[in-house]
Biopython code that builds the backbone (N, CA, C, O; Angstrom):
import numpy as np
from Bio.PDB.StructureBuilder import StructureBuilder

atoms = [
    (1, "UNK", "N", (-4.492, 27.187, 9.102)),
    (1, "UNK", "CA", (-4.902, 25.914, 9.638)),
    (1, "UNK", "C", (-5.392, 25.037, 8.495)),
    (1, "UNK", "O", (-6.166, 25.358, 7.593)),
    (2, "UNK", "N", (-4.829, 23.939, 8.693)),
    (2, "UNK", "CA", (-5.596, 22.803, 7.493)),
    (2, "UNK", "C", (-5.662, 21.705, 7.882)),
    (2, "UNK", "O", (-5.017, 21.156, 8.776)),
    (3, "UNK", "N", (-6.820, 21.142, 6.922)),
    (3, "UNK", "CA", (-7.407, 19.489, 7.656)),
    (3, "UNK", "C", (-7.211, 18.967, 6.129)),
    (3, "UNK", "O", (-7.045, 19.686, 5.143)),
    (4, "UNK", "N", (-7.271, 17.510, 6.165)),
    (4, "UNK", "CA", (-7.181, 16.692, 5.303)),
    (4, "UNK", "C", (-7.886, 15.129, 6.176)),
    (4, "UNK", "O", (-7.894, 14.988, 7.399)),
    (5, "UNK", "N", (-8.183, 14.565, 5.615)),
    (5, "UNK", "CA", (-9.150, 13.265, 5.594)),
    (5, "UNK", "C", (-8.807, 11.905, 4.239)),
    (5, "UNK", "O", (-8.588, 12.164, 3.056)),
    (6, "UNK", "N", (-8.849, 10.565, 4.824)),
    (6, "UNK", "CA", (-8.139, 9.640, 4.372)),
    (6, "UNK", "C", (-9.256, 8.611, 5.096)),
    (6, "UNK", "O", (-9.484, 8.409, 6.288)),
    (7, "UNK", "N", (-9.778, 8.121, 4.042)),
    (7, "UNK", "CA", (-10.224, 6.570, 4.826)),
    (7, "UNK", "C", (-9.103, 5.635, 4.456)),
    (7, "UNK", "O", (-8.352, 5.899, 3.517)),
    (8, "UNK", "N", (-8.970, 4.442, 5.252)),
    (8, "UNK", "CA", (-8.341, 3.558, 5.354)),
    (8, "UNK", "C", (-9.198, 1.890, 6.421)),
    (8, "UNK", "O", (-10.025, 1.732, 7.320)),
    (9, "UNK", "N", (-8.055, 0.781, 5.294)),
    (9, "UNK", "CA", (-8.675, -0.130, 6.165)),
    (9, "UNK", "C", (-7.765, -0.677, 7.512)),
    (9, "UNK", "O", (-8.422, -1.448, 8.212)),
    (10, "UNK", "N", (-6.801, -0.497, 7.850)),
    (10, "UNK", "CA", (-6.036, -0.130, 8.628)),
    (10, "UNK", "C", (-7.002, 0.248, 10.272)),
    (10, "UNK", "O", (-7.901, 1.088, 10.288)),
    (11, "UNK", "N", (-6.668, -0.383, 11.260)),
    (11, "UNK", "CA", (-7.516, -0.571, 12.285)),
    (11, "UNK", "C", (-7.651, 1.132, 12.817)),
    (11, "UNK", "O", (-7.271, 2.104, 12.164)),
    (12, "UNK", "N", (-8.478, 1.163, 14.553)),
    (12, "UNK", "CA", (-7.241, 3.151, 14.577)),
    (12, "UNK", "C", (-6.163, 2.549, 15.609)),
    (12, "UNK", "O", (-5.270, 3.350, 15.883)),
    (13, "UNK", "N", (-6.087, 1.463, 16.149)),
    (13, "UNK", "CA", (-4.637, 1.118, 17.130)),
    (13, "UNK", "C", (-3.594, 1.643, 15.875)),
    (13, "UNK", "O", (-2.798, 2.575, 15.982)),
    (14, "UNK", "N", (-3.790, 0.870, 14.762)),
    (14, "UNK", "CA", (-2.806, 1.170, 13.941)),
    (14, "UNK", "C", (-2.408, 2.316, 13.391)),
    (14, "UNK", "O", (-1.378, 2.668, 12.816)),
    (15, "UNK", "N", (-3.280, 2.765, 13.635)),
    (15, "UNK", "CA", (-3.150, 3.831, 12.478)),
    (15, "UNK", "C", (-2.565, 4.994, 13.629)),
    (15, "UNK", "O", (-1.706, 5.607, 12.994)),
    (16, "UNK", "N", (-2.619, 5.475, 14.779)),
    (16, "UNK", "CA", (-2.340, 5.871, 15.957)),
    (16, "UNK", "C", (-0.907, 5.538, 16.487)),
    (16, "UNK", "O", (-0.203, 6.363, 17.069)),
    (17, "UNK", "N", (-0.597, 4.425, 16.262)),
    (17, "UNK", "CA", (0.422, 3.266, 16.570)),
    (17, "UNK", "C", (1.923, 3.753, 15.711)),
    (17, "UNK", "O", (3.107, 3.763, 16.049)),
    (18, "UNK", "N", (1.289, 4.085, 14.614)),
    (18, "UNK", "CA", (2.214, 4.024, 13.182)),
    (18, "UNK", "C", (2.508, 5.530, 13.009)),
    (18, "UNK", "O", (3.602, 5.987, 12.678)),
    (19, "UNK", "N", (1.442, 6.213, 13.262)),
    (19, "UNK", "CA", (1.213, 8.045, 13.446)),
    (19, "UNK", "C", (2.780, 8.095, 14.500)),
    (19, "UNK", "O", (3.811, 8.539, 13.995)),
    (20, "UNK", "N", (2.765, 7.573, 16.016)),
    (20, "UNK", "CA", (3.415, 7.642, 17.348)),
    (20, "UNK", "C", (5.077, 7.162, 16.500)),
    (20, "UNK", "O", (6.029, 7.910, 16.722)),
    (21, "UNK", "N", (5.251, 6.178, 15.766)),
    (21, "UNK", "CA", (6.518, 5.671, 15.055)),
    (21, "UNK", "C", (7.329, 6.478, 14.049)),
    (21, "UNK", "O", (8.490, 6.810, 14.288)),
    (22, "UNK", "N", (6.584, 6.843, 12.721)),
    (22, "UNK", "CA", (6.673, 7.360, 11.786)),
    (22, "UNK", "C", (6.923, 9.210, 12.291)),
    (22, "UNK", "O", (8.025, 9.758, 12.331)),
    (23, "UNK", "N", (5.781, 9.780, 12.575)),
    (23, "UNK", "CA", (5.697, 11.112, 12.455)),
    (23, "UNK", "C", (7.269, 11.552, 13.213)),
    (23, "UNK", "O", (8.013, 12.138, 12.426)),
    (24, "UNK", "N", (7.624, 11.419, 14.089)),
    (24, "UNK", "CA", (8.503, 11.936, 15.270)),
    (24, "UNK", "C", (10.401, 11.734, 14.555)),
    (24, "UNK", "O", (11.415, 12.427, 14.634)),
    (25, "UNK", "N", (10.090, 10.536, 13.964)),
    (25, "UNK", "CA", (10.997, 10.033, 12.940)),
    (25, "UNK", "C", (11.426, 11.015, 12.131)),
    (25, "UNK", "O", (12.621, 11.288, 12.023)),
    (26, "UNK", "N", (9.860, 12.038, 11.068)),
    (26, "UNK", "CA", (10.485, 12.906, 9.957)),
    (26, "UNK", "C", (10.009, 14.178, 10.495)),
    (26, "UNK", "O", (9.283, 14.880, 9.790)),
    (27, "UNK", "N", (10.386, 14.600, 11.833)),
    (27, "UNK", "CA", (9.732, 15.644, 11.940)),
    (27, "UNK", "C", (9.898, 16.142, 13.681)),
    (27, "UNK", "O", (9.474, 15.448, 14.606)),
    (28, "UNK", "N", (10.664, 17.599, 13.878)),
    (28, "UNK", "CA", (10.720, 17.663, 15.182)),
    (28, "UNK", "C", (9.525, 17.657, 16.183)),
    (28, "UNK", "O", (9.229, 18.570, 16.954)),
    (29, "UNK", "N", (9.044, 16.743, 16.066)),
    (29, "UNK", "CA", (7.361, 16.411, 16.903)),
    (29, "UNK", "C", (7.960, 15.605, 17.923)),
    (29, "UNK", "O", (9.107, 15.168, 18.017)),
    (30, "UNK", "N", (6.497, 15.441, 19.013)),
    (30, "UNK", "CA", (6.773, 13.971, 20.076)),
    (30, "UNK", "C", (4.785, 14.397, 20.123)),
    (30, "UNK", "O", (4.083, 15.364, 19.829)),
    (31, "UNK", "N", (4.556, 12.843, 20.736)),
    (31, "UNK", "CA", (3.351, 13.315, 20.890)),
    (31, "UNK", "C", (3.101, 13.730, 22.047)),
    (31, "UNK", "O", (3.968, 13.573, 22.906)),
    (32, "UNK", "N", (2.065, 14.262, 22.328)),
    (32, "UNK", "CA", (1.655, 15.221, 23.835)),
    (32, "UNK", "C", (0.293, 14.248, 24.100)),
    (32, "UNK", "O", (0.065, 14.026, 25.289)),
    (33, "UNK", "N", (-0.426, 13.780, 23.339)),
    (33, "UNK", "CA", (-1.847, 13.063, 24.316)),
    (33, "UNK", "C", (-2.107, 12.154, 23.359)),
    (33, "UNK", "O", (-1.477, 12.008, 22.312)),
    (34, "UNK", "N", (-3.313, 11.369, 23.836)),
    (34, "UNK", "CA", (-3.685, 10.086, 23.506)),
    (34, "UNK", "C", (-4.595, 9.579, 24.143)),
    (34, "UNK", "O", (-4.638, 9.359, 25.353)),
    (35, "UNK", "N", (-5.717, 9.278, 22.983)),
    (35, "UNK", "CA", (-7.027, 8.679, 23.927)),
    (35, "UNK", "C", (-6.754, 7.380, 22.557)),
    (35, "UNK", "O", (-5.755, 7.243, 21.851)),
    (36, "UNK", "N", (-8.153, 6.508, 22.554)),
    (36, "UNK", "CA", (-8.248, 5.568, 21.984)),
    (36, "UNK", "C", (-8.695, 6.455, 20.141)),
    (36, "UNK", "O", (-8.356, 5.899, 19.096)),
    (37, "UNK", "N", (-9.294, 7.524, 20.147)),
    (37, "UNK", "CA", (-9.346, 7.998, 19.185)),
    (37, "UNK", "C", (-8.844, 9.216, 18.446)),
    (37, "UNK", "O", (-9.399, 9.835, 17.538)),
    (38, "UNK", "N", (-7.788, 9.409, 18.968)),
    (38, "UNK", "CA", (-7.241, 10.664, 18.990)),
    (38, "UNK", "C", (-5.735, 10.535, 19.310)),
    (38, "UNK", "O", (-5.469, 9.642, 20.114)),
    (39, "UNK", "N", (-4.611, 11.323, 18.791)),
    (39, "UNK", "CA", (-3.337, 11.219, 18.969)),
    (39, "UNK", "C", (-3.149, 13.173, 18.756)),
    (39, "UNK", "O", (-3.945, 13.802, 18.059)),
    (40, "UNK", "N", (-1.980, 13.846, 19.495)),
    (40, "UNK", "CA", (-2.084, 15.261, 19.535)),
    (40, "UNK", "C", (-0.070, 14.891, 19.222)),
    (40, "UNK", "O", (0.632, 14.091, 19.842)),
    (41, "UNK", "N", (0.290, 15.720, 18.194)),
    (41, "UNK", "CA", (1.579, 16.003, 18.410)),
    (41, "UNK", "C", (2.350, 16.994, 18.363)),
    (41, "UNK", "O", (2.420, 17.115, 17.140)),
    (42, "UNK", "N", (2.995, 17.811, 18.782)),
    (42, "UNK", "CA", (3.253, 19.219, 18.550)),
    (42, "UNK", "C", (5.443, 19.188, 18.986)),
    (42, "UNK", "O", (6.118, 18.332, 19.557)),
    (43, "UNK", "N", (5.842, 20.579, 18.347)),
    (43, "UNK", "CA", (6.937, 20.800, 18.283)),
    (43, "UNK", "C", (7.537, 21.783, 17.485)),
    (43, "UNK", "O", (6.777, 22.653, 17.061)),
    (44, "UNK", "N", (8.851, 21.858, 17.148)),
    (44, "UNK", "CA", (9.340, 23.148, 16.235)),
    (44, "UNK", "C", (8.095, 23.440, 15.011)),
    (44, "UNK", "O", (7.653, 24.549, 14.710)),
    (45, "UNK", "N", (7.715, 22.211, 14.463)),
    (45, "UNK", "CA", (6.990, 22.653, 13.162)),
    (45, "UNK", "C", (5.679, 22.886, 13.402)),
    (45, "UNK", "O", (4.956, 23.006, 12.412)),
    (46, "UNK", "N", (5.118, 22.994, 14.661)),
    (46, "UNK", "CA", (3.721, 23.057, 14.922)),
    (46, "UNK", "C", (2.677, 21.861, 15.185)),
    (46, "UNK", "O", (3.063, 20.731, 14.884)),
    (47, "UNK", "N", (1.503, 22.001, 15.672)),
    (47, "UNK", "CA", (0.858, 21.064, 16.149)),
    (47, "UNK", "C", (-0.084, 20.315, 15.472)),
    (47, "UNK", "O", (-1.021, 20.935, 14.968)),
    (48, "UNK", "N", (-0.024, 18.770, 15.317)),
    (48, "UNK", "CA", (-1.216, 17.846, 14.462)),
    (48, "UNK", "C", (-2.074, 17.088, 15.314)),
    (48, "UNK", "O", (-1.576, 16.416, 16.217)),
    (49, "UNK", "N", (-2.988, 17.111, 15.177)),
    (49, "UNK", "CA", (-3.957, 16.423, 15.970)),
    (49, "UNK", "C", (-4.646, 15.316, 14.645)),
    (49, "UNK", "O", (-5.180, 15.689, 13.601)),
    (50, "UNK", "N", (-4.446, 14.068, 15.054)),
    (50, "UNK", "CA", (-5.358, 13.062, 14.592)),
    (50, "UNK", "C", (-6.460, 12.361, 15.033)),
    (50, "UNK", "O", (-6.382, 11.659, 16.041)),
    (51, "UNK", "N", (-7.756, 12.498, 14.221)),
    (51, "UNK", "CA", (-8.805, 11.470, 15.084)),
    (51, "UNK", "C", (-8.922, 10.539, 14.228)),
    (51, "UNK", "O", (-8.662, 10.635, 13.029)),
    (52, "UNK", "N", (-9.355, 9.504, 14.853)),
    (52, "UNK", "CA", (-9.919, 7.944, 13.931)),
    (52, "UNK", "C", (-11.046, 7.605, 14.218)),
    (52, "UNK", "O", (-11.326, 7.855, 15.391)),
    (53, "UNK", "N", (-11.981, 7.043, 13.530)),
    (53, "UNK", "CA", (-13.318, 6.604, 13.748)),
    (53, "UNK", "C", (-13.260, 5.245, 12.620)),
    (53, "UNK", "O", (-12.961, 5.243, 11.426)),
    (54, "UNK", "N", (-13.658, 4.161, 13.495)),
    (54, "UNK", "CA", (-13.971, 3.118, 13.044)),
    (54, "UNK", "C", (-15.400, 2.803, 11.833)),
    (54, "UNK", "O", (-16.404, 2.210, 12.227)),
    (55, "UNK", "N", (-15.327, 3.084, 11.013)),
    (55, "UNK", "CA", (-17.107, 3.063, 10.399)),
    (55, "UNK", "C", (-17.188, 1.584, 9.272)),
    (55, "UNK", "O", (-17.116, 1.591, 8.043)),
    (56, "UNK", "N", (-17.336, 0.552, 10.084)),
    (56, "UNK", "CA", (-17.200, -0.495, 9.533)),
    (56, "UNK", "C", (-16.265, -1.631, 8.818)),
    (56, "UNK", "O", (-15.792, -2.533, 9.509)),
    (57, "UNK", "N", (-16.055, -1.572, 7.651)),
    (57, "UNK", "CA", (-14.391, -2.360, 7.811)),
    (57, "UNK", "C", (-13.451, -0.950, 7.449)),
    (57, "UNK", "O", (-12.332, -1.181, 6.991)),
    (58, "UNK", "N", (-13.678, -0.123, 7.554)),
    (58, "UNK", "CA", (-12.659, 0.927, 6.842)),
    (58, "UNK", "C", (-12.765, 2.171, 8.606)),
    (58, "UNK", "O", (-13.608, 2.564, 9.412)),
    (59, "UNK", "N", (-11.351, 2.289, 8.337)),
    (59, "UNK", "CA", (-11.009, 3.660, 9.568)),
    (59, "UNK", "C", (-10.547, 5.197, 8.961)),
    (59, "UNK", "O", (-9.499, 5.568, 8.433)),
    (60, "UNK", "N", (-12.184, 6.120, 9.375)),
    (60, "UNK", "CA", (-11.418, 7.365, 8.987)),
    (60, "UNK", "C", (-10.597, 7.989, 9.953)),
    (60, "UNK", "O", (-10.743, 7.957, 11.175)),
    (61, "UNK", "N", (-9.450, 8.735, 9.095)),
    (61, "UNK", "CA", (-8.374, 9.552, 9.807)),
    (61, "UNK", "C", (-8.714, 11.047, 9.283)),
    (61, "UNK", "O", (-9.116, 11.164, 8.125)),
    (62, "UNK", "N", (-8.584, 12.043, 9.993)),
    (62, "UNK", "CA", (-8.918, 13.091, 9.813)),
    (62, "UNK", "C", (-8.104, 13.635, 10.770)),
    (62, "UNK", "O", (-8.222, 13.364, 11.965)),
    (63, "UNK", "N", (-6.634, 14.981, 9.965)),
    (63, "UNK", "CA", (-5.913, 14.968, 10.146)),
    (63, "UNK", "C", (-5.890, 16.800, 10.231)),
    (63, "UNK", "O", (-6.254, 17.370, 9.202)),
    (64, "UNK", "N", (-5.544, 17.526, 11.221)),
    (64, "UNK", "CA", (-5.842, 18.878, 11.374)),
    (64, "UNK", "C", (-4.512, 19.711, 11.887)),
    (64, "UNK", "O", (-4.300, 19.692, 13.100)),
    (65, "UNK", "N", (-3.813, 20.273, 11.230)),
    (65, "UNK", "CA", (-2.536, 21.141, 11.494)),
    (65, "UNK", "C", (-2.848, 22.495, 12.286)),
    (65, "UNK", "O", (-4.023, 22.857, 12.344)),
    (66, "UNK", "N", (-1.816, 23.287, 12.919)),
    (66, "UNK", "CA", (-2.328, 24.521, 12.547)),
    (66, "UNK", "C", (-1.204, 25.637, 12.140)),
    (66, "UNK", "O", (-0.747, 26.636, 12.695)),
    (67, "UNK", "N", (-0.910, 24.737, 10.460)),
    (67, "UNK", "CA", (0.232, 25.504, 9.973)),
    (67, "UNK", "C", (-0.826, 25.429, 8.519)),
    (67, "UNK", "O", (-1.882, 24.803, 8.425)),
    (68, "UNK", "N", (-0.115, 26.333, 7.402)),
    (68, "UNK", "CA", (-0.506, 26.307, 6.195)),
    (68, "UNK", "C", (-0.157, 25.213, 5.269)),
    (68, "UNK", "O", (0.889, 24.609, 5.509)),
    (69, "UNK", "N", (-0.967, 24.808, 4.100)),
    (69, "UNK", "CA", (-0.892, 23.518, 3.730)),
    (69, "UNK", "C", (0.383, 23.486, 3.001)),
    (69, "UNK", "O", (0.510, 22.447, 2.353)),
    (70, "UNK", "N", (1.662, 24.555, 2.883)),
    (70, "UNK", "CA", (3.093, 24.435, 2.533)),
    (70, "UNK", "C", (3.973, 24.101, 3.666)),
    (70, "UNK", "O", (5.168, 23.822, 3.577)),
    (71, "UNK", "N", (3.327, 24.151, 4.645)),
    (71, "UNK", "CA", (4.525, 24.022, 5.444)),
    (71, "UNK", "C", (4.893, 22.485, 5.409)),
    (71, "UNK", "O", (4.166, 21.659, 4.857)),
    (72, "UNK", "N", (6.110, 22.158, 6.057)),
    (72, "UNK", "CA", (6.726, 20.787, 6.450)),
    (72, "UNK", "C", (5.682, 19.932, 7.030)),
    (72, "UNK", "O", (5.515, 18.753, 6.719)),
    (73, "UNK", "N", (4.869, 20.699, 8.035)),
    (73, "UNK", "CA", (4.083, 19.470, 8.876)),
    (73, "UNK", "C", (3.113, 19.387, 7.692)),
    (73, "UNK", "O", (3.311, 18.478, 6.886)),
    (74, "UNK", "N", (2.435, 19.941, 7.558)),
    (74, "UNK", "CA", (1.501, 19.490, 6.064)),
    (74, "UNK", "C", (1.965, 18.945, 5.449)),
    (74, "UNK", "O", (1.309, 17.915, 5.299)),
    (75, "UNK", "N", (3.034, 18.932, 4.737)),
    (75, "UNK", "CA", (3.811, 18.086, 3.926)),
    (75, "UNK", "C", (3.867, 16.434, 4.450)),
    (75, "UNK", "O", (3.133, 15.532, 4.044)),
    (76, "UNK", "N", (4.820, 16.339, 5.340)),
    (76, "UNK", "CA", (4.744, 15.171, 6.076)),
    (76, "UNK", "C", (3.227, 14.584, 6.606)),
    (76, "UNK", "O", (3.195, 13.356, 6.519)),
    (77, "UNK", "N", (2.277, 15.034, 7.005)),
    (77, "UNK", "CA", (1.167, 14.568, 7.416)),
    (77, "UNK", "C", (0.269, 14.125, 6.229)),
    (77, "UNK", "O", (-0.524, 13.205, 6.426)),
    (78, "UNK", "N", (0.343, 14.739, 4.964)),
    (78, "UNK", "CA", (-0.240, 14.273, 4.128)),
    (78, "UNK", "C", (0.798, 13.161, 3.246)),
    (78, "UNK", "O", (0.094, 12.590, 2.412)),
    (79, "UNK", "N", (2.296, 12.664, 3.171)),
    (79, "UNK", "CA", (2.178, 11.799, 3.468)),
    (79, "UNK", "C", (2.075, 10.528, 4.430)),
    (79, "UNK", "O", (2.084, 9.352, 4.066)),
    (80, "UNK", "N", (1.985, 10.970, 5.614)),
    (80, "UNK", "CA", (1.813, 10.165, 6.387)),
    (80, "UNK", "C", (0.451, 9.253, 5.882)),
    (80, "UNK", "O", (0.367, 8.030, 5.764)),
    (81, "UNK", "N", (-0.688, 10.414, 5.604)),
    (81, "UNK", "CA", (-1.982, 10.183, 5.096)),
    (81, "UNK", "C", (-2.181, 8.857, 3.355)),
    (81, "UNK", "O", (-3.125, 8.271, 2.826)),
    (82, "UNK", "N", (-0.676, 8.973, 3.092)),
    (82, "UNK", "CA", (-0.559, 8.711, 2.057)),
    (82, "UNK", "C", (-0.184, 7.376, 1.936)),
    (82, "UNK", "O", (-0.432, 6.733, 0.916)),
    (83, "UNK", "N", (0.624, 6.728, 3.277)),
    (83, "UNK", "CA", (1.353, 5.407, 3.678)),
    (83, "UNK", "C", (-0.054, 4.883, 4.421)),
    (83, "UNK", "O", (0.076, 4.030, 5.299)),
    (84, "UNK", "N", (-0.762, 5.139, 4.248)),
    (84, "UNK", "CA", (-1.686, 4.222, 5.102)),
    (84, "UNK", "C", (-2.438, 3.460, 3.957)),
    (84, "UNK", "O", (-2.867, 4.120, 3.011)),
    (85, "UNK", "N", (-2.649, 1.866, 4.003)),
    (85, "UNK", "CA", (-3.291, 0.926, 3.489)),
    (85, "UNK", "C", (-4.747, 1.396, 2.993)),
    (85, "UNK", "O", (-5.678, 1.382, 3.798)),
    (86, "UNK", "N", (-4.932, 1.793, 1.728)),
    (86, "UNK", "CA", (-6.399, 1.864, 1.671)),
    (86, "UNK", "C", (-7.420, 0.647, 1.396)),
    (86, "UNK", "O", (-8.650, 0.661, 1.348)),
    (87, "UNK", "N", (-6.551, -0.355, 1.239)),
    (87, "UNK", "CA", (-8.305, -1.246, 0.964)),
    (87, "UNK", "C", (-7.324, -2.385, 1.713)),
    (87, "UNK", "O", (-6.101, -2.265, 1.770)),
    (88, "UNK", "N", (-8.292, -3.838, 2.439)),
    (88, "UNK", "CA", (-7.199, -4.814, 2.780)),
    (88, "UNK", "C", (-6.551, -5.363, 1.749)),
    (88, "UNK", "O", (-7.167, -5.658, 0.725)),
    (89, "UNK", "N", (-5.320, -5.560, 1.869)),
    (89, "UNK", "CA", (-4.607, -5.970, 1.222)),
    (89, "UNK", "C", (-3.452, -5.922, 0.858)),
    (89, "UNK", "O", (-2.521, -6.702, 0.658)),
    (90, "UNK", "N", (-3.836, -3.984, 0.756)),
    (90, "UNK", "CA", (-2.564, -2.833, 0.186)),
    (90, "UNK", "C", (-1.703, -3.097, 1.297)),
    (90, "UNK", "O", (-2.261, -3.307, 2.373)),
    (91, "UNK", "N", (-0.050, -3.137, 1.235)),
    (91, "UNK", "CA", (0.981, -3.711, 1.490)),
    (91, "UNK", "C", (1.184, -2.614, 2.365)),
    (91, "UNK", "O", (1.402, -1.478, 1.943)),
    (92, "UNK", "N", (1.107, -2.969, 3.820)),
    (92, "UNK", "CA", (1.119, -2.218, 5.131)),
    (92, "UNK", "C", (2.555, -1.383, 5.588)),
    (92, "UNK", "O", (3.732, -1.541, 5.264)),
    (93, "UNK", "N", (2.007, -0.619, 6.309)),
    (93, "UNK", "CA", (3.602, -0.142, 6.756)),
    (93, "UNK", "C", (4.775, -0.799, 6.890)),
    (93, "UNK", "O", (4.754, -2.030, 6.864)),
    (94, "UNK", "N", (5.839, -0.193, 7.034)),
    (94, "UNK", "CA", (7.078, -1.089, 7.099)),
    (94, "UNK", "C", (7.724, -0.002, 7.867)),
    (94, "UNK", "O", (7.646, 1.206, 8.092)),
    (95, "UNK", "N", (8.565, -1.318, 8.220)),
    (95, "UNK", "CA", (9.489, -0.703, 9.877)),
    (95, "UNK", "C", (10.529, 0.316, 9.110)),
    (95, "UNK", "O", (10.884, 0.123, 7.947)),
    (96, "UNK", "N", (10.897, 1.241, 9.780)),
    (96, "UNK", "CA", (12.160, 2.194, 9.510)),
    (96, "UNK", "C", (11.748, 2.639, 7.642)),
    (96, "UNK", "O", (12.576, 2.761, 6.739)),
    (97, "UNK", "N", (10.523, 2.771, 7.557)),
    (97, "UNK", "CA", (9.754, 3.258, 6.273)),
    (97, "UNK", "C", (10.216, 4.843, 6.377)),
    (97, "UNK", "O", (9.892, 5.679, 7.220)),
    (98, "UNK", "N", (11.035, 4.959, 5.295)),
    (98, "UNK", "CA", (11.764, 6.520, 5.261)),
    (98, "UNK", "C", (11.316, 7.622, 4.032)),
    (98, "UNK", "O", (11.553, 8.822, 3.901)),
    (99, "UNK", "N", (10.545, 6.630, 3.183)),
    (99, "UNK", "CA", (10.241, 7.371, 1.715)),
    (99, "UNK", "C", (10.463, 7.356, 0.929)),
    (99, "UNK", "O", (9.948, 8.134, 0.126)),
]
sb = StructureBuilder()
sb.init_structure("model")
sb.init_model(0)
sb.init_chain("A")
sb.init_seg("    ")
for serial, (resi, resn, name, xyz) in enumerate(atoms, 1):
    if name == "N":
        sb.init_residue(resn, " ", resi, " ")
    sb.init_atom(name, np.array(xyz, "f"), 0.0, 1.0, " ", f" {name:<3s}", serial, name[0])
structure = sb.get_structure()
């Protein structure tokens, strides 16, 4: 099992929003739940759960597998972790963003 953590200034609609677009795209996932702070996705490569917490202008993501940090979903989730805007400004996702 592994976690990884990413602040960002990136809202959590977005960041949730972009998780639901992106992840399913590079990776046999779909998501399974969804609250306002939380996104769950699971499939062939195993299951990621994301939470977001708003803590002023910046949103942490904290990102929890339960595969080892070689596998594919680790791989992909940390960059997923990696496409997210860290300060305003940094040049936001992009549509059909492949890598």
């Amino acid at each position: 099992m592994a976690s990884y953590e990413r602040t960002t200034a990136a809202g959590m609609k977005q960041v949730l929003d972009e998780a639901e677009r992106m992840l399913p795209e590079r990776l046999p996932i779909e998501q399974t739940r969804r609250d306002r702070h939380s996104a769950t996705f699971a499939g062939g490569d195993g299951v990621l759960t994301l939470s977001v917490h708003r803590h002023g202008m910046d949103t942490q993501v904290v990102a929890r597998t339960d595969q080892v940090r070689t596998s594919r979903l680790d791989m992909e989730t940390q960059y997923f972790l990696g496409k997210l805007p860290y300060q305003p400004g940094n040049a936001p996702f992009t549509a059909g963003d492949q890598g």
